[in-house]
N, C-alpha and C positions, 0 to 999 in steps of 0.2 A: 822277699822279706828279710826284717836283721835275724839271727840266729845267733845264741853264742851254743856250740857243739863241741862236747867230750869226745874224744879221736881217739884217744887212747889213755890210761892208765897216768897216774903221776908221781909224786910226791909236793904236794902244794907246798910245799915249803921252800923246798929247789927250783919247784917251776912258776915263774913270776905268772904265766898267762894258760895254766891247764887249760882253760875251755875258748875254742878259737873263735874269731868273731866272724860269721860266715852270710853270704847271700845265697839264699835257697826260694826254691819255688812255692809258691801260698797252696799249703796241702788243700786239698779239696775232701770233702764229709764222703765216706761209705755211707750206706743204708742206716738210716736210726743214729746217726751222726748229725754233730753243730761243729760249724767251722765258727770259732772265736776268733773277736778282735783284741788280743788283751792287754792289759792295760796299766797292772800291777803284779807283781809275782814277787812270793815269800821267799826269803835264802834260809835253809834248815840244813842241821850238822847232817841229815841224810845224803845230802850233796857233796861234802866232802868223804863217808863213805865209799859213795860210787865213784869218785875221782881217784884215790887212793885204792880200789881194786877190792875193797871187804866187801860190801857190795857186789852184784854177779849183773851191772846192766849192762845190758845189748849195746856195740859199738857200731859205729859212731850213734848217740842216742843227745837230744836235747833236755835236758835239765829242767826242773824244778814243775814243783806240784802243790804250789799253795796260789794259783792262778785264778784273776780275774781280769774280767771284759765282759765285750757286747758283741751278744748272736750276730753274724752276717747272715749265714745261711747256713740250708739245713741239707742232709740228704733224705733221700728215698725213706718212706716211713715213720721223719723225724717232725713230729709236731706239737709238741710239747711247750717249745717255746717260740716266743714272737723276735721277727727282729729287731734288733736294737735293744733287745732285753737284758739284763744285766745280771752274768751269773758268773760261780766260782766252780774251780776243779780242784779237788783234793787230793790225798795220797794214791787210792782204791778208785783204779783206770777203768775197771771192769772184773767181774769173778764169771762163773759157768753158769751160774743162777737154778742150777739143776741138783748142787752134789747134796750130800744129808748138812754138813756144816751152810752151806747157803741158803739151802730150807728150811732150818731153825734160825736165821737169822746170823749165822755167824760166817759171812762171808768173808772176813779177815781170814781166815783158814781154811780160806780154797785153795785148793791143789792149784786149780787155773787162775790166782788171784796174780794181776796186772798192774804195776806200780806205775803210775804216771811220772814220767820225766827217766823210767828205769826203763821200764819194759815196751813203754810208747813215748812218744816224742813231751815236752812236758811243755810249762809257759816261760823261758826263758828266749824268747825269742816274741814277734809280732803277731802271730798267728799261730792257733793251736786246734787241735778235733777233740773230739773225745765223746764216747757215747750218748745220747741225753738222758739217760738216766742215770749214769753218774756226774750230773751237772747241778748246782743246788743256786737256786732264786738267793741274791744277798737281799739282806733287811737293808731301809732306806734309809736306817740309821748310820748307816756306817759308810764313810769313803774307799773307794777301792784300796786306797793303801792300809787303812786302819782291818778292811775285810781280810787280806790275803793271807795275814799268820794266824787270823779262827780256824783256815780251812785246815791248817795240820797242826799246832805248835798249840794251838787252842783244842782244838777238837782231838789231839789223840793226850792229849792232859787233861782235857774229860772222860776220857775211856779210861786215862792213868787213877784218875780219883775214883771212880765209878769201880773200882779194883779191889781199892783198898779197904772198902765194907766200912768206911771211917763214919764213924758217929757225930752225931754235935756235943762237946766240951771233950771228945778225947783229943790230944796232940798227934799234931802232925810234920814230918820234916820233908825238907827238898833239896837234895842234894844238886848242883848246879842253879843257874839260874839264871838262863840267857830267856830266850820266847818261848819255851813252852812253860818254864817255871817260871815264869812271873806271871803268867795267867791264868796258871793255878793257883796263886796264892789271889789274885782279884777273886778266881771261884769260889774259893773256901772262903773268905771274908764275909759273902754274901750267902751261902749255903749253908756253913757252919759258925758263926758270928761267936760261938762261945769255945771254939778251939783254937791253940795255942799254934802257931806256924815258926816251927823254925828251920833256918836257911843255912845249907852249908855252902858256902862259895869260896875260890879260889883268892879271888883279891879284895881291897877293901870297896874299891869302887862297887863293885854287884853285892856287898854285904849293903852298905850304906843305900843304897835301891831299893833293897828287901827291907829296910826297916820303911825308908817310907811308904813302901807299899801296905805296911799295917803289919809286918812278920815281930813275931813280940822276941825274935834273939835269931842273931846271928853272929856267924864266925865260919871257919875253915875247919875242913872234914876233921883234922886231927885234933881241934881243939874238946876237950873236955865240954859236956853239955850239960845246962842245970838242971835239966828232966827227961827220962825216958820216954820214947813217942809210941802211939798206939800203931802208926804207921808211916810209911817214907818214902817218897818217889823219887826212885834216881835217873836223873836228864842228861846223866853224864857221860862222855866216850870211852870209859876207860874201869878197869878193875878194882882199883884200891877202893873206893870210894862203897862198892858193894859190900866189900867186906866189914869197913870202918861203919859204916852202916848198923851189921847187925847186933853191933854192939851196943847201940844205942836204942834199940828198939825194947818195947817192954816185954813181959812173958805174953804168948801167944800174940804179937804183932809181926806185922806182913811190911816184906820190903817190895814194891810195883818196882821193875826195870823198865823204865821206858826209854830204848835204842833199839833201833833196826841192829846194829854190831857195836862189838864192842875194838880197842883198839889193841893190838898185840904188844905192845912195847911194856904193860907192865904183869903178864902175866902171873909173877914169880907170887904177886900177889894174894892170886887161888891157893898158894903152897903154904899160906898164913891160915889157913880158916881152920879152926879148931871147933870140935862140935860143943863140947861143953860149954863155950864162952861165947861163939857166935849162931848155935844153930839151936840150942836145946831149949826147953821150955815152951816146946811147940812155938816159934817162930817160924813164918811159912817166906819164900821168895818164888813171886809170880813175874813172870814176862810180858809186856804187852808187844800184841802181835798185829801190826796195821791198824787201819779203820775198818768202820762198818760205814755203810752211806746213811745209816739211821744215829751215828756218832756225830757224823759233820751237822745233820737235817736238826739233832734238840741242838749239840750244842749253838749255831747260828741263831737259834729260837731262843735260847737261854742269853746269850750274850746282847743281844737287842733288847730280852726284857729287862737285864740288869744293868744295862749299859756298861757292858765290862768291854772296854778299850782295850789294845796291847799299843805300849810304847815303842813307836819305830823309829828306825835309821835307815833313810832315805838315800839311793844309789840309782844313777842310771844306769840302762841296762848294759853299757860297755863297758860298767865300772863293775861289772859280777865277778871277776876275779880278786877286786881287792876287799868287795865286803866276805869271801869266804878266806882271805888269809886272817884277815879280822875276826871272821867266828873260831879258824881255826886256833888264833894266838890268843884268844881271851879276850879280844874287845868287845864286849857286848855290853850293850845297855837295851835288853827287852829285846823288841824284834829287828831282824833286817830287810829291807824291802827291797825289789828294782823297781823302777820308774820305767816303764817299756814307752809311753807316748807322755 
């Protein structure tokens, strides 16, 4: 089968081709294992993490985890699904399903939590495994390319809203706004109809987006805002943008971080935060940490009821190193996709 595989370390910026394009052998399912034929696969900034080393994934490891297709087969014990069934894998490869955080439901914060595409091989390639319990039925509303950015860009931007404790008619902001933040702002248009969404993005091209998308104001993080938000979810890879943040946040509102890491290059930025003017007033900053498999199961269920789309950018699968210099340089319009067949 085609592979594109992480070998080592890089800086995408220098290396026209980090992830090599490789022939490997069609993994075959352990016990309670579905060997997938897949068929679309989401590009997320989590990818450029683990290519540039902030990330800790296992080398040489295959890439990406917003993957769909159809069951081939199954192994020993795996009956859950039929062949030719049509399902998706998301960030959360597998947890222990034993510890006290996996028994109350919070398996995002197992010790043994398994990132697909980090810690097991991912969908960036023809063929994928993956346990079948972490494997989720797509709705027949959606084509595999429109399904693949629910499975993370969608669904851990439901975990990110689900955060924030936001009400309907308080304001809310989003700082970037590549695929996970433009399908948060489709949520909250349909969830909260009477709150205000405003958008901080880099260029004008992702402002002008965010307004069609229904956001009632946008501009760039440093620009002055006409209202204080009751909360704000930053998509961003980088510091400033947290701090600029809590500035704008009202008394007692929450800033959600949604990134696996963030990027070292603007540290100096943490050396700005003053308590009186960015922290006080009981202003809280939570982290989100992975999925659950009960994150990806409503949101797919949510997004079929609302018909909440994400706007993609369609790439074959040999072209996966120029749609991640693109996410990494700021081309984005909504999501990015590979094309695997």
């Amino acid at each position: 089968m085609k592979a594109l595989v992480l070998e080592q370390f890089a800086d995408i910026i220098k290396e026209s081709a980090p992830l090599r394009l490789r022939e490997l052998p069609v993994p075959v399912p352990a016990d309670n294992e579905i060997l997938i034929r897949v068929s679309a696969c989401g590009v997320c900034h989590t990818e450029l993490d683990e290519i540039e080393g902030r990330a800790s994934p296992r080398l040489p490891v295959i890439p990406g985890h917003q993957a769909v297709g159809r069951v081939v087969s199954a192994g020993h014990g795996a009956n859950r699904f039929k062949p030719n069934e049509r399902v998706g894998v998301a960030w959360i490869f597998s947890a222990c399903g034993d510890c006290s955080y996996c028994s109350r439901g919070l398996e995002n914060l197992c010790s043994d939590f398994r990132g697909t595409g980090m810690d097991a091989n991912g969908g960036y390639a023809e063929y994928m495994t993956v346990p079948e319990q972490f494997a989720y039925r797509i709705p027949d509303v959606f084509t595999d390319y429109e399904a693949a950015p629910l499975l993370c860009a969608g669904a851990i931007g439901y975990r990110s809203l689900q955060l924030t404790g936001l009400r309907n008619g308080e304001n809310i902001g989003l700082t970037g706004f590549g695929g996970s933040g433009h399908l948060v702002l489709k949520m909250i248009r349909y969830k909260f109809p009477d709150s205000k969404v405003f958008v901080f993005a880099r260029n004008t091209a992702e402002q002008s987006f965010a307004i069609e998308l229904g956001a009632y104001w946008a501009g760039d993080i440093p620009q002055p805002c006409p209202e204080k938000m009751q909360a704000i979810i930053d998509t961003t890879p980088v510091w400033k943008p947290v701090v600029a943040s809590l500035v704008k946040l009202a008394p007692g509102g929450r800033l959600v971080i949604n990134a696996i890491r963030k990027e070292n290059d603007d540290q100096n930025a943490l050396l700005q935060l003053d308590y009186s003017k960015h922290l006080w007033q009981e202003k809280e900053i939570k982290s989100v940490a992975n999925i659950t498999r009960k994150d990806v199961a409503e949101f797919l269920q949510l997004a079929a009821e609302l018909q909440i789309r994400p706007d993609i950018e369609l790439y074959p699968l040999e072209q996966a190193n120029r749609a991640l210099y693109e996410l990494k340089t700021g081309k984005i319009r909504g999501a990015k996709v590979l094309r695997i067949v």
